[in-house]
C-alpha positions as CSV (number, residue, x, y, z in Angstrom):
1,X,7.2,-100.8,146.2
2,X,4.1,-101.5,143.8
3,X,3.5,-99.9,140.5
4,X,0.8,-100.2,138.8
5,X,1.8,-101.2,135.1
6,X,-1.6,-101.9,133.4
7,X,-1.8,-98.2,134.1
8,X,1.3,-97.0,132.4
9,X,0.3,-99.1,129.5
10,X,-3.2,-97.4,129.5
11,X,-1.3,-94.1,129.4
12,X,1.1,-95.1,126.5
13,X,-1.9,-96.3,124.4
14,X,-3.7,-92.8,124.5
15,X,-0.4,-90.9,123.5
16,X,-0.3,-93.0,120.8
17,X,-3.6,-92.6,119.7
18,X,-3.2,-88.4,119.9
19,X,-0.3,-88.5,118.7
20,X,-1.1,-89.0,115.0
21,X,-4.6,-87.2,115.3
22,X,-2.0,-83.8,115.9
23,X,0.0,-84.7,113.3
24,X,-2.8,-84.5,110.9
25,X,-3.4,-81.0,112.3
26,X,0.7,-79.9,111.8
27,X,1.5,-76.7,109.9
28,X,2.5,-79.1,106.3
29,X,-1.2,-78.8,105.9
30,X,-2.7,-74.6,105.2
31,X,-5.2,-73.8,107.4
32,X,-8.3,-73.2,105.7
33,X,-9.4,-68.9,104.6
34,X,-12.0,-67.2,103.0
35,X,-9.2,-65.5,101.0
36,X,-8.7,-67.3,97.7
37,X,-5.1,-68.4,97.1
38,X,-3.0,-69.2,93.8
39,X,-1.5,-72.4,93.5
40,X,0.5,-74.8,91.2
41,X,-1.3,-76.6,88.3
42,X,-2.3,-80.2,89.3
43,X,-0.3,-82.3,88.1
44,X,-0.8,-86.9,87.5
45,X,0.0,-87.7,91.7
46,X,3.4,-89.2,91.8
47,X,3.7,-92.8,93.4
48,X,4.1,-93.1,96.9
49,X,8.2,-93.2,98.1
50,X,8.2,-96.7,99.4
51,X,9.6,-96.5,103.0
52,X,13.1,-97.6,103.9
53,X,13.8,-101.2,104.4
54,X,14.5,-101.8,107.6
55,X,11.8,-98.7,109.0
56,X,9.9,-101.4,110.6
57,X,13.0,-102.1,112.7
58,X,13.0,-98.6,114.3
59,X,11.2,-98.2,117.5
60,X,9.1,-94.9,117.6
61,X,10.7,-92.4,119.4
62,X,8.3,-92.5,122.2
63,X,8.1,-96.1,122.5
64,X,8.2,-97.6,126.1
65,X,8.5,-101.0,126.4
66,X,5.4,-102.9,128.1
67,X,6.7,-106.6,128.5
68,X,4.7,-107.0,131.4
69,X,2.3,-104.9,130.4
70,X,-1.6,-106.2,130.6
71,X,-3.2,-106.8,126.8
72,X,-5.1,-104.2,125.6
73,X,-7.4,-104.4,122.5
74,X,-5.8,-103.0,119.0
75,X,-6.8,-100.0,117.8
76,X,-8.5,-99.8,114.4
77,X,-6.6,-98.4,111.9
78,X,-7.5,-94.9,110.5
79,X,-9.3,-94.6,107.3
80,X,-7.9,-94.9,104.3
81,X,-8.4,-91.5,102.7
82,X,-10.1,-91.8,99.4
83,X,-8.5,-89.3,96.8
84,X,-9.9,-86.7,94.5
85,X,-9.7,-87.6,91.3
86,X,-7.3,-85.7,89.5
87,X,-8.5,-82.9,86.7
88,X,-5.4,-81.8,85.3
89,X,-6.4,-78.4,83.8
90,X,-6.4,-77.2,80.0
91,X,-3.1,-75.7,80.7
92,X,-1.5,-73.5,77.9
93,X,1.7,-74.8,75.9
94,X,4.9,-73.6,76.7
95,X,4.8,-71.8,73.6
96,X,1.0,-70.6,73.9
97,X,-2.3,-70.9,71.8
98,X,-0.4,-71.4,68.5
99,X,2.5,-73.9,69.7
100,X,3.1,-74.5,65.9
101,X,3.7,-70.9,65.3
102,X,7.4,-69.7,66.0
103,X,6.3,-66.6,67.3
104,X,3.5,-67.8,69.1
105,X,3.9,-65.9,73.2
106,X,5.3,-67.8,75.6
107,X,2.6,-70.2,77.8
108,X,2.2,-69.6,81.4
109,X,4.5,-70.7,84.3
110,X,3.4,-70.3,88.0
111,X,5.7,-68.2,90.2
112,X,7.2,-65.2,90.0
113,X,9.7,-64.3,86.7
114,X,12.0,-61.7,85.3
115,X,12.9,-60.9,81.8
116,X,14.7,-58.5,80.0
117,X,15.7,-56.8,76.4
118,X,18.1,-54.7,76.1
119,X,21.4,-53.4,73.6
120,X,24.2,-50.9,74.5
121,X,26.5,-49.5,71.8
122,X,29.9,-48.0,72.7
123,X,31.4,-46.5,69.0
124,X,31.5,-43.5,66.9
125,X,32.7,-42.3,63.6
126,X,36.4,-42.4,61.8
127,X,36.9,-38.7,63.7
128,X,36.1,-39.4,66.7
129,X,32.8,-38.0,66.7
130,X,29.7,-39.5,68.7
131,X,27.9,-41.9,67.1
132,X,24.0,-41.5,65.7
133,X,21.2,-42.8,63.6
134,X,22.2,-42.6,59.7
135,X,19.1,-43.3,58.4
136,X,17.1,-41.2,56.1
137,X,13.5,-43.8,56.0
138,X,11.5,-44.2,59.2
139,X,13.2,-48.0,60.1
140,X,16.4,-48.7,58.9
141,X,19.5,-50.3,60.0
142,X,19.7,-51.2,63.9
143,X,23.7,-51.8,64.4
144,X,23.5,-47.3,64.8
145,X,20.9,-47.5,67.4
146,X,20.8,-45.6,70.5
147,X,21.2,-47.9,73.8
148,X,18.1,-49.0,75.4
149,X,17.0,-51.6,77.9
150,X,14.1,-53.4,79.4
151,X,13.8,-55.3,83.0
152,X,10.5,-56.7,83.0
153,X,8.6,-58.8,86.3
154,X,5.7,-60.9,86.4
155,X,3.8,-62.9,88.3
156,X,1.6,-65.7,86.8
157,X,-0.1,-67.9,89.0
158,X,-3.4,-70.9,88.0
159,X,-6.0,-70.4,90.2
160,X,-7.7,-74.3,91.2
161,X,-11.0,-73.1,92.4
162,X,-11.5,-71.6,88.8
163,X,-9.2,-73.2,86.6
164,X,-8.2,-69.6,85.3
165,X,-4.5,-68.7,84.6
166,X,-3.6,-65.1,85.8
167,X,-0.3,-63.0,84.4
168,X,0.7,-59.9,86.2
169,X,3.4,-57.5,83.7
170,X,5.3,-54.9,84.9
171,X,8.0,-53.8,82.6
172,X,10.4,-51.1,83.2
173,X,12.0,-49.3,80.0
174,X,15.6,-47.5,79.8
175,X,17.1,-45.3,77.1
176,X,20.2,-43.9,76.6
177,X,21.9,-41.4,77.7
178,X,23.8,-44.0,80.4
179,X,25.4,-42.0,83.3
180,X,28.7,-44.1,82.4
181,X,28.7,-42.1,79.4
182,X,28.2,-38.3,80.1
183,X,28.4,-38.4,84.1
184,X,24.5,-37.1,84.7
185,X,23.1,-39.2,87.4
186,X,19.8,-39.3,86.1
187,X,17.9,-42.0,83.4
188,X,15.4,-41.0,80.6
189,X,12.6,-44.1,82.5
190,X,9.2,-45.3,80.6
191,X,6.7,-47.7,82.2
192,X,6.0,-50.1,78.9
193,X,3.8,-52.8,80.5
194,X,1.7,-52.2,83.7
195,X,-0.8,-55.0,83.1
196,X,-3.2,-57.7,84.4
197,X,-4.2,-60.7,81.9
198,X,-6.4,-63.2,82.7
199,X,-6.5,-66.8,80.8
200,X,-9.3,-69.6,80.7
201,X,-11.6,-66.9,82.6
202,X,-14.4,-69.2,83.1
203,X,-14.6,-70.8,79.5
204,X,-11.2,-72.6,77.8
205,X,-9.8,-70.3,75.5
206,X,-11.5,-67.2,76.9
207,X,-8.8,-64.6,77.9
208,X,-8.9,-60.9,79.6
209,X,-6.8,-58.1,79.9
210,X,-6.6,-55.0,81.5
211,X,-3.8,-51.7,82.2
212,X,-0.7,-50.7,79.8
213,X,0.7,-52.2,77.4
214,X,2.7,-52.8,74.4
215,X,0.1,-54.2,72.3
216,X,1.3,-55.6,69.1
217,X,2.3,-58.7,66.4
218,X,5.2,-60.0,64.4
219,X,8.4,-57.7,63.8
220,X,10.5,-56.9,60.9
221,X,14.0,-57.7,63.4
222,X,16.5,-55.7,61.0
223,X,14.4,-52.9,61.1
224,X,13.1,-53.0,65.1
225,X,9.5,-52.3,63.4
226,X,5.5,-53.6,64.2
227,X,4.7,-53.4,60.6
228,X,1.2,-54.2,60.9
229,X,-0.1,-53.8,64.6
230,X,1.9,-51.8,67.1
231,X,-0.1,-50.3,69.7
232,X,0.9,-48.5,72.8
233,X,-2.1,-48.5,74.9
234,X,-4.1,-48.0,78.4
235,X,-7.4,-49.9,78.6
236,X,-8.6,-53.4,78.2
237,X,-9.7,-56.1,76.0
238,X,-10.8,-59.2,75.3
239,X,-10.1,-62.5,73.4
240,X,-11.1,-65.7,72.4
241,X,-8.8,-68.8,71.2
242,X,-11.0,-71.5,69.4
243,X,-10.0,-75.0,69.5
244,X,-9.6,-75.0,65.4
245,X,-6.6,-72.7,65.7
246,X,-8.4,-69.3,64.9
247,X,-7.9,-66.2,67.5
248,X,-10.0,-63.4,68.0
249,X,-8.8,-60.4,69.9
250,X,-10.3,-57.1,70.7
251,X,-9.3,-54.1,72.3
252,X,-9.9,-50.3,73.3
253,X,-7.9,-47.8,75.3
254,X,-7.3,-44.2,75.7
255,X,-4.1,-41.7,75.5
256,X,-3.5,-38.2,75.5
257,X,-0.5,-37.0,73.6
258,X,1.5,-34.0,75.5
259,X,0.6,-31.4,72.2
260,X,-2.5,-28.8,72.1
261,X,-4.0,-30.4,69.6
262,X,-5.9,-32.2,73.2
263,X,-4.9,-30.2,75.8
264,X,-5.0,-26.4,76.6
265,X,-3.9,-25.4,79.8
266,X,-4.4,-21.7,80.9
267,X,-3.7,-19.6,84.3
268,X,-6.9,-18.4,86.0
269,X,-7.4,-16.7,89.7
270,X,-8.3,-19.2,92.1
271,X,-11.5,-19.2,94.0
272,X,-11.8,-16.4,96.6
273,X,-9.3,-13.8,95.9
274,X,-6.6,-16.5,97.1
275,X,-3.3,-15.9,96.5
276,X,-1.2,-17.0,93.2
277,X,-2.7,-18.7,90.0
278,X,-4.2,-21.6,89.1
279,X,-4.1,-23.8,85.6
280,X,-7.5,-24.9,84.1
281,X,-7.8,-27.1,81.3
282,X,-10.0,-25.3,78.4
283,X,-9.0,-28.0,76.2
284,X,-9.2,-31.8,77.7
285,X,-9.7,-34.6,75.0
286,X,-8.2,-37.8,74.8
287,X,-8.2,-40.3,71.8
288,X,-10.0,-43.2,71.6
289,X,-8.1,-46.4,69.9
290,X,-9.9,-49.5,69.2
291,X,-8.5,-53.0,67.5
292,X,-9.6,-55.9,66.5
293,X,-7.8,-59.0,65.4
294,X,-8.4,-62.1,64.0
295,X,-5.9,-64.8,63.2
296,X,-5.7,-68.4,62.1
297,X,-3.1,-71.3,62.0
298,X,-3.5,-73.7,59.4
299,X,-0.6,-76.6,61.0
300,X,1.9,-77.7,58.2
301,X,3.7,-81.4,59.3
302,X,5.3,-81.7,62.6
303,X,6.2,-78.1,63.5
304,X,5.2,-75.7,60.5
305,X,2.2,-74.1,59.1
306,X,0.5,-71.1,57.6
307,X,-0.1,-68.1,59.4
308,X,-3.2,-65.6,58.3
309,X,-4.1,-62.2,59.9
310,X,-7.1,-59.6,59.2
311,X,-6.9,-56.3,61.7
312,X,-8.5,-53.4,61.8
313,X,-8.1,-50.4,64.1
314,X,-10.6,-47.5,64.9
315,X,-9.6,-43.9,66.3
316,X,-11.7,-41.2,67.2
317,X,-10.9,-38.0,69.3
318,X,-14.5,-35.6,70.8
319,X,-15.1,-32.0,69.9
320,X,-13.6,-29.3,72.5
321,X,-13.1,-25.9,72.6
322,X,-9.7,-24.0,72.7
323,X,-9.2,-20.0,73.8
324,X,-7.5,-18.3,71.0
325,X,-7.3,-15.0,72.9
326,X,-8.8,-13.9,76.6
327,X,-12.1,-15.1,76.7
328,X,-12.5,-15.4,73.2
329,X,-12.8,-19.1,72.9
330,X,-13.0,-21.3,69.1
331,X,-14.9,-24.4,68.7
332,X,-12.6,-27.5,67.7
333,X,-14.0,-30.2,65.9
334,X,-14.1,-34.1,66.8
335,X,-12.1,-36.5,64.5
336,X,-11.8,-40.0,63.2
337,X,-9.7,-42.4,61.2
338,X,-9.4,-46.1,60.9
339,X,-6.7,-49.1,60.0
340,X,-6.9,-51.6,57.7
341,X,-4.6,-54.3,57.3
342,X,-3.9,-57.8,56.2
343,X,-0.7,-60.4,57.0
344,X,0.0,-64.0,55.5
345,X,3.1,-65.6,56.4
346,X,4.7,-69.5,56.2
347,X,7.0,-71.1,59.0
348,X,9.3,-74.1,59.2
349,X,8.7,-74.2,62.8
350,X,12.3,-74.9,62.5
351,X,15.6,-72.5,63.3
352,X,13.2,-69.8,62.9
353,X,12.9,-70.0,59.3
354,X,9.9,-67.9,57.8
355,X,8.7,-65.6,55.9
356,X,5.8,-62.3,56.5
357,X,3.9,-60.3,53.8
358,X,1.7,-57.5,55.6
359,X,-0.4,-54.8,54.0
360,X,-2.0,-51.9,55.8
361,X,-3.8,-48.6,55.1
362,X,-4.4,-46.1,57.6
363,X,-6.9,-42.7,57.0
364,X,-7.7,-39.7,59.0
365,X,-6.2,-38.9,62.3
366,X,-4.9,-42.8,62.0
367,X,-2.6,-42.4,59.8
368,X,-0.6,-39.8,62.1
369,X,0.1,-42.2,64.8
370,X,-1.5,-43.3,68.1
371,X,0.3,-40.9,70.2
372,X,1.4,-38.2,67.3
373,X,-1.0,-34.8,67.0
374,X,-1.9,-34.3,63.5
375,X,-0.4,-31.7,61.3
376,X,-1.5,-29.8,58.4
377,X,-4.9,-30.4,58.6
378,X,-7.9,-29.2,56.4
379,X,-9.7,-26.0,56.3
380,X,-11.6,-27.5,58.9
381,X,-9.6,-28.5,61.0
382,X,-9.5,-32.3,60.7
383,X,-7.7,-35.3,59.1
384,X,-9.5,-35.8,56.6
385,X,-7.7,-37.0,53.6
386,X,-4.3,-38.1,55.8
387,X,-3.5,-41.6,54.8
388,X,-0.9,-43.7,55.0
389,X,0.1,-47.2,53.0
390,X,2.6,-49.5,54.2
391,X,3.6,-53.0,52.5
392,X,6.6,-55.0,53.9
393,X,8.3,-58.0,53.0
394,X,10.8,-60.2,55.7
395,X,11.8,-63.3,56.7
396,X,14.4,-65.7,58.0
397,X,16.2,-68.8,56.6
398,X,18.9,-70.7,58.0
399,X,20.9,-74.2,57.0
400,X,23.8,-76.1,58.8
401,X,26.0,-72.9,59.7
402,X,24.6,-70.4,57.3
403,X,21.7,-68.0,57.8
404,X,20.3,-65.4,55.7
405,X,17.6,-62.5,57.3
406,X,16.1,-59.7,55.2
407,X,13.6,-57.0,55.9
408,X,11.8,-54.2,53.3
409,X,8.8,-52.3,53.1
410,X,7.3,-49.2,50.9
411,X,5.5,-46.4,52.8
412,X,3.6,-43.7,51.7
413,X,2.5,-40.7,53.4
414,X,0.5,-37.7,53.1
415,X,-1.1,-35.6,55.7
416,X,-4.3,-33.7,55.2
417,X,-3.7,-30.8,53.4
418,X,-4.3,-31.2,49.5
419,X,-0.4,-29.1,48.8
420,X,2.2,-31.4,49.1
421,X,5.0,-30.2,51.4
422,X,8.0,-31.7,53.3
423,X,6.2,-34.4,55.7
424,X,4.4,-35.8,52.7
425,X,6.8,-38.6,51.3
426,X,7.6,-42.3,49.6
427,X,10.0,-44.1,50.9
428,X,11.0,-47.6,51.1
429,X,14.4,-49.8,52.4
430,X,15.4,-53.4,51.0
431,X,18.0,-54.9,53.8
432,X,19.6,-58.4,54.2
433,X,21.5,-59.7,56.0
434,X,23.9,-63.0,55.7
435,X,25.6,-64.5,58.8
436,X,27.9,-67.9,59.4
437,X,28.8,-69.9,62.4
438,X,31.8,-71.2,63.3
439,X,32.0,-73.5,65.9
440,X,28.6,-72.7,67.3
441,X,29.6,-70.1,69.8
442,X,31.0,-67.4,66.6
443,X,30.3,-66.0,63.6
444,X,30.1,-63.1,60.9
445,X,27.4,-61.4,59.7
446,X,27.4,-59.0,56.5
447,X,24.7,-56.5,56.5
448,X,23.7,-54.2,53.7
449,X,20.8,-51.6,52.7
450,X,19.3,-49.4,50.3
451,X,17.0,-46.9,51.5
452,X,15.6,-44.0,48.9
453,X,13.0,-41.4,49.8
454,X,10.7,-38.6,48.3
455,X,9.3,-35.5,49.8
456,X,6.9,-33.7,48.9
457,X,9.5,-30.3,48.2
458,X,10.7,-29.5,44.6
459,X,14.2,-28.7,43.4
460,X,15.3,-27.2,40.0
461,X,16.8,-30.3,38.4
462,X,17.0,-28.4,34.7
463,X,16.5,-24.7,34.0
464,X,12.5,-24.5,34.9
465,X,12.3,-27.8,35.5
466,X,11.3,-28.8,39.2
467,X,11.1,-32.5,40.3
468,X,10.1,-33.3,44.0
469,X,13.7,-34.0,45.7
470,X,14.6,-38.1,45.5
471,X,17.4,-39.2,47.5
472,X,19.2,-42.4,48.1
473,X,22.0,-43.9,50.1
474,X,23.7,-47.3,50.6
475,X,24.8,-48.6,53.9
476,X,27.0,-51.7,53.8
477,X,28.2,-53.2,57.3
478,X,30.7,-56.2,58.6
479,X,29.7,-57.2,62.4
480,X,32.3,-60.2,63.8
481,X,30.0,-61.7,66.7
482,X,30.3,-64.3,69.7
483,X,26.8,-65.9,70.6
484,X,27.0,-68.1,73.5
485,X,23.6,-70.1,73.0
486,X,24.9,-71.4,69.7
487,X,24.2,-70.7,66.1
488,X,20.9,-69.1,64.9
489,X,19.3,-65.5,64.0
490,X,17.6,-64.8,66.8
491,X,19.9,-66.6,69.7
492,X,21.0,-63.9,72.1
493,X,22.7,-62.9,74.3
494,X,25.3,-62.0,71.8
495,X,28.6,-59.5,71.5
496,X,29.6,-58.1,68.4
497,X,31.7,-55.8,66.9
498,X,30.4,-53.5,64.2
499,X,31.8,-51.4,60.8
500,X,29.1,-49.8,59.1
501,X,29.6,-47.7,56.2
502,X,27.4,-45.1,55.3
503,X,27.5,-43.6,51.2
504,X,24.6,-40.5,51.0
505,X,24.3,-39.0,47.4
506,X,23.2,-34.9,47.7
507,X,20.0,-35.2,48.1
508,X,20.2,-37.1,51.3
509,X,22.8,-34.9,52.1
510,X,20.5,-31.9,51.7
511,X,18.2,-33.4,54.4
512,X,20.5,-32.0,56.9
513,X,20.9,-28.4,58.5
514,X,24.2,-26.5,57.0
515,X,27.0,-27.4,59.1
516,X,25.7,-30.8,60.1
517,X,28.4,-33.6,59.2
518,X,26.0,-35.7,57.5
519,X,25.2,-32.7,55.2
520,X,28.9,-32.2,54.6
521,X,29.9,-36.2,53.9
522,X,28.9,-38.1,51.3
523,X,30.6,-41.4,53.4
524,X,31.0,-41.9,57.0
525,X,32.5,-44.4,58.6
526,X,30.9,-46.0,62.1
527,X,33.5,-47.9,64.3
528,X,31.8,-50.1,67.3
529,X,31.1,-52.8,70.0
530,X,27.5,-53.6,70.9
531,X,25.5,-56.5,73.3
532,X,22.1,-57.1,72.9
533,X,20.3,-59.5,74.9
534,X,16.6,-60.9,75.3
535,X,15.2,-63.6,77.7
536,X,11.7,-64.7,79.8
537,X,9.9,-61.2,78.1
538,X,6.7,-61.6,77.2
539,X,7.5,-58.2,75.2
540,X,9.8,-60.0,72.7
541,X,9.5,-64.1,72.0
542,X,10.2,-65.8,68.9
């Protein structure tokens, strides 16, 4: 029987000829869309993995063999591709525009990520009793505060085509009560972050943002406080990082506190004798908040430097009307105030050792609050003449296995009305705290405070003689820990036990409603166990 073999070999040469022409067109390679799509950061291309040794002693799968096969000419080899050369991008540090500056945010990282903060306390007084917030000043001690958590998810993603770096936040907030504790299967929920940012939009160093956010600086840790800029916000902004270490950021948003002051609801008929009521807003303003912040990073040997701030805020609210009686309407006037503040502070770059001095003055509806109403306004009707002055002090330092943090500030208050009365006040709180470390994973911290305020309410101190009321109190605490990253301030997770003692004199005491135990006792005794945690957040970095 004859059989044609130059044929056969003819047939074998054109399968292996399409054979590598459809394995350039395999799925390893994305078919090309209109729709843009995120990928990695280029990166240097990594040297070729040298084939195995004895590879050119494996016959292809398909091979046949052709001994008596007729000749046929060799094919050309393919092309070698000639590659792109490689631009790696300006991609931002691992520790972002400021990577000398400790609390600089984290850079970006592509992919999907999840972070968290959070603390539960389980503890309560000598009695028995539930445990609660002994403070008398706005910030004070944190080992008394009420449980609250965090869960937040991003995505962050470098776009090639542009070169741009894009950060999705959404953060999820929890507070206490926990259904573990009183059985309710319900949660008190708040959405902190619900934001888009956008880095190296078109020009290095030019950044955007918009949504909700937590909008805000350096902390005071002991005290859980934003001294100088703490915004919670819904809007957008913009910001520049120059390549000399200066940063320029500026933003504006809108909110609407739940109080009359900006909203009046009231019941109408609705339209065409239909059945039931309807609400209509009379009153309908929301506040304007503006910032803008600019900061600079003067680099101090290998890892430290000096850290300046300048920040201003501007509020304003629009004129409304409000009904004071049916159909009798009053005109309500717009209103204004502003936020001035300053910030210098020096870091080691090392163990977190550093140290913050901020100033700020608020006037006018500002110094109430970005999502407070005002209270005892002016004759008409505005803020005028609220202001507030805030000066704190804090920082860290920490040698072979000791530490030592402290936190303090002096505020001072007063709303608009020329009287003083009970929410004008002074008040101020020096805390420190001193830790050890033994054997990395423990360790014992001391903590103690003195807190004093004034309000703006006279007692009778001598016969005819009335002082406004001073008070003071002294809060000394012992908290035995276990931190499993190792020794430092700030390394979390951690578990800790906690004694804090509580002494009030009567004037702090006479804060309090009659019958309330804190009026009663001039020392308490809090008994507890407490985890607190942070990781991957963009909300809390250091």
């Amino acid at each position: 029987m004859r059989c044609d073999f130059p044929l056969l070999s003819l047939a074998v040469a054109l399968l292996g000829v399409v054979a590598p022409a459809a394995a350039a067109q395999s799925p390893a390679s994305p078919p090309t869309t209109s729709q843009p799509t995120a990928s990695t950061p280029p990166v240097t291309p990594a040297e070729p993995e040298p084939a195995p040794e004895d590879s050119s002693a494996v016959p292809a799968p398909d091979a046949v063999p052709t001994a008596s096969a007729a000749p046929t000419p060799a094919e050309a080899p393919p092309p070698t591709p000639v590659p792109e050369p490689a631009v790696k991008p300006d991609k931002p540090g691992s520790r972002g525009p400021h990577p000398h500056d400790p609390n600089s945010p984290p850079g970006l990282a592509d992919g999907f990520h999840f972070g968290s903060y959070g603390r539960v306390i389980a503890g309560g007084d000598s009695t028995g009793r539930a445990g609660r917030n002994g403070d008398i000043v706005a910030r004070g001690s944190r080992l008394d505060e009420a449980n609250y958590a965090e869960l937040e998810l991003r995505r962050e993603d470098y776009w090639k085509s542009t070169g741009a770096y894009t950060r999705i936040v959404a953060t999820t907030a929890f507070a206490t009560p926990i259904f573990h504790y009183n059985g309710q299967f319900s949660a008190a929920l708040a959405i902190r972050n619900l934001y888009l940012e956008v880095r190296n939009a078109g020009v290095k160093g030019l950044s955007f943002w918009a949504g909700s956010r937590m909008y805000r600086g350096d902390d005071i840790y002991l005290l859980d406080f934003w001294p100088l800029d703490n915004l919670n916000t819904i809007g957008g902004g913009v910001g520049y990082t120059f390549k000399t270490g200066t940063e320029l950021k500026f933003h504006a948003g809108l909110n609407q506190p739940t109080d009359p002051y900006y909203r009046q609801t009231i019941l109408r008929p609705p339209a065409y004798n239909q059945f039931g009521s309807a609400e209509v807003a009379i009153l309908d303003r929301q506040k304007l908040v503006s910032s803008l912040k600019l900061s600079h990073v003067w680099p101090i040997g290998d890892s430290g430097g000096v850290k300046g701030i300048l920040y201003g805020e501007l509020h304003y609210v629009p004129e409304g009307q409000r009904e004071i009686e049916s159909k009798v309407y009053e005109a309500v006037p717009k209103d204004k105030g502003f936020v001035g503040g300053a910030q210098v502070g020096a870091f080691t770059g090392k163990r977190s050792t550093y140290v913050n001095l901020t100033a700020r003055f608020a006037s006018g509806i500002a110094a109430y609050g970005e999502l407070n109403a005002p209270r005892q306004l002016r004759p008409d009707r505005t803020a005028t003449g609220a202001h507030e002055l805030l000066v704190t002090l804090s920082g860290n330092w920490e040698r072979g296995p000791f530490g030592l943090l402290m936190g303090s500030y002096y505020r001072q208050f007063r709303n608009a009305s020329r009287s003083l009365d009970w929410d004008d006040l002074n008040e101020g709180i020096v805390i420190v705290r001193p830790q050890v470390w033994f054997a990395k994973i423990a360790g014992v911290a001391l903590e103690a405070s003195y807190q004093a305020q004034q309000r703006g309410v006279a007692t009778e101190s001598e016969p005819n003689l009335f002082k406004p009321v001073f008070a003071q109190m002294g809060r000394f605490g012992v908290i035995p820990f276990i931190t499993p990253g190792g020794p430092g301030a700030f390394q979390r997770p951690q578990i800790r036990l906690i004694y804090l003692l509580t002494v009030r004199d009567g004037a702090t005491r006479s804060f309090y409603p009659a019958d309330d135990v804190f009026a009663r006792r001039g020392v308490d005794h809090f008994i507890g166990v407490g985890a607190e945690w942070w990781f991957g957040s963009t909300s809390y970095f250091r």
